[in-house]
Steps between C-alpha positions, in 0.01 A plus 500: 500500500786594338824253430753723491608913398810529297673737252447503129746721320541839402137484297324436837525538861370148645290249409260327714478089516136404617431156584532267219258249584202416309261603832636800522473591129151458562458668799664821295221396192218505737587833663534650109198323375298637797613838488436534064150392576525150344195269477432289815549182306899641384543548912305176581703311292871621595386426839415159468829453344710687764322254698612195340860672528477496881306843578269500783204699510602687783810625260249569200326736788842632562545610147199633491528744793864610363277661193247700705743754539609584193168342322191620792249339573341396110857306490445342801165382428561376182763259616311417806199404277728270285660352794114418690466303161856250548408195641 
């Protein structure tokens, strides 16, 4: 989601505001972490805590799917794994 598009200066065209909040941070973590290759326990755990921030499941899926293009399918499954693991 992003905030806001604005100028920078002569050194840059634009710079891009995403959202600022902590959920969404992790929502941007989980997409990275999943697409690196990270360890199921890394993804598990910045799950559970975009939980506690407010995330549903249904917007950890929604992450998730927003990799498998750029990621495929071993992206995908790697998150998905993770995320069968959240209670």
């Amino acid at each position: 989601m992003v905030s806001g598009i604005t100028p920078c200066g002569p050194e840059c065209k634009w710079i891009v505001y995403f959202g600022e909040t902590p959920k969404v941070r992790e929502f941007v973590a989980i997409a990275l972490l999943a697409f690196r290759g990270a360890d199921r326990e890394s993804l598990v755990a910045h799950m559970q805590r975009a939980i506690r921030l407010g995330a549903t499941k249904e917007e950890l899926f929604e992450v998730l799917e927003a990799t498998l293009v750029p990621g495929g399918a071993p992206t995908f499954h790697r998150g998905l794994s993770a995320l069968l693991e959240v209670e």
